[in-house]
N, C-alpha and C positions, 0 to 999 in steps of 0.2 A: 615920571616914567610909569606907564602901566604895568602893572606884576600881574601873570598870568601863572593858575594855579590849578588843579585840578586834571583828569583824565584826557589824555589823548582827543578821545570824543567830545568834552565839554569845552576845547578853545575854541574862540569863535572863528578861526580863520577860513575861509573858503578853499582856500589852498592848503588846507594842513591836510596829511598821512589818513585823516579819517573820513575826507571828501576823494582827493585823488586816488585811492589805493581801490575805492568800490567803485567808483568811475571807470577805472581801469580794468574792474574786472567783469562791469558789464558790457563793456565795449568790447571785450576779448572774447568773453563769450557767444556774442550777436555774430562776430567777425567769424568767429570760426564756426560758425551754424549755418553762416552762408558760403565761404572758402576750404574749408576741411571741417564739413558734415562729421567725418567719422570720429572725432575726437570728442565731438556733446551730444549729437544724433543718435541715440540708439537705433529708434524703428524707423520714422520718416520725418522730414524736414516738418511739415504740417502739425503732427502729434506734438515736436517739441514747441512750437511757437504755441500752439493750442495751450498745452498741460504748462511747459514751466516758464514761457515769457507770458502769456496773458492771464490765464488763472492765477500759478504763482507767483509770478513777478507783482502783480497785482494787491494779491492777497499780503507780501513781505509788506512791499511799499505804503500800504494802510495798515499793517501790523507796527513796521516803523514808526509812523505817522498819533497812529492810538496809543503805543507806549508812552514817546515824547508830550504827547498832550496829555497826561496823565501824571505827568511829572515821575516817573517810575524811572531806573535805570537801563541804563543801555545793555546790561547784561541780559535781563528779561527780552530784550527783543531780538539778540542773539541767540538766546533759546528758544524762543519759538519762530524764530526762521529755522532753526533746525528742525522743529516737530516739523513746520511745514515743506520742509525737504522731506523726510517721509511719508509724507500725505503727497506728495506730486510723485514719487517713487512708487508709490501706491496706484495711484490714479493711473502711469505710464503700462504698469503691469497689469492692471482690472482691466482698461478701456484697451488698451492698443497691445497687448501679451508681451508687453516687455520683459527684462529679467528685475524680479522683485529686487533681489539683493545682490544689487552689485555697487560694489565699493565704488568701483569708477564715476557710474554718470550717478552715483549718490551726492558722493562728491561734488562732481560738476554742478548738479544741480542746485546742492544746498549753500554753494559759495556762490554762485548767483544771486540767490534769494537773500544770502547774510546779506549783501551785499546790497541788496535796492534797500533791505529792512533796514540799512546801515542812514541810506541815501534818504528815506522818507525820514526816518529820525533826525536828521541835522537839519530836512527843512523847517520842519515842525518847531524844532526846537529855537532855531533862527528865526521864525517870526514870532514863539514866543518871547524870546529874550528882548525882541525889537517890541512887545507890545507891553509887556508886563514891566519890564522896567528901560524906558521909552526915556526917564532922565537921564540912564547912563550909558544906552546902547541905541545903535541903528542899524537897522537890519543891512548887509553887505553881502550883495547879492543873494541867489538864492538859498546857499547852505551855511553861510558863516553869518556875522554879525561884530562891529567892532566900536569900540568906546568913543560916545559920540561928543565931540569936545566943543561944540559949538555954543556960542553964548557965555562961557564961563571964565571966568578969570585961571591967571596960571597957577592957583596953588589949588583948584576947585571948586572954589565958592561960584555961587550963582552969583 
């Protein structure tokens, strides 16, 4: 029986609370950008695709991506999807006169960006575990990865 140990983030399941939960909240996001504009929409439909699904979305998703391949924790890459929720806050107000500080599409926006930086970290992380230790794991599908039992007898051994 496999014993699974460690954070939320480090199981490998594709279906666990830290693949589903960021899935879901950039799907609700996209959704409601395009169905009720005024709940993530500050200035124009444009601006937001522009600033925090291409630039930022972008920038978390390789923020994700570089932490996990760096072997660092997933906490660092929760905090700087946060800076970079302030930097597209930033950007939203410099480029397009949005409102600098507002809690709302602060919010919105930087639980986006946790959120992909959640989604680039468990790729990453998944096809690390699939390459670096390739005798105990296979990668299972794109964000998870699970103990690869092929080949081996039932107590282990090769």
């Amino acid at each position: 029986m496999a014993r699974h140990s460690g954070t939320l983030v480090s199981q490998g399941s594709s279906l666990s609370l830290a693949v589903v939960l960021p899935a879901l909240i950039v799907a609700a996001v996209i959704v409601s950008a395009v169905l009720a504009p005024w709940l993530v929409v500050e200035v124009s439909r444009s601006d937001f695709i522009l600033v925090t699904i291409v630039l930022g979305g972008g920038a978390a998703w390789l923020t994700g991506r570089s932490i996990a391949g760096t072997w660092r924790t997933y906490r660092q890459a929760v905090l700087y999807a946060i800076l970079l929720g302030c930097v597209v806050r930033f950007f939203h107000f410099a480029l397009f006169e949005g409102t600098l500080l507002s809690l709302h599409y602060f919010l919105t926006d930087t639980a986006f960006l946790v959120a992909l930086a959640t989604l680039g970290f468990r790729a990453e992380r998944a096809r690390q575990m699939s390459a670096r230790y390739g005798w105990i794991y296979r990668q299972s599908g794109t964000f998870g990865w699970s103990e690869d039992t092929a080949g081996r007898a039932p107590d282990g051994t090769a």
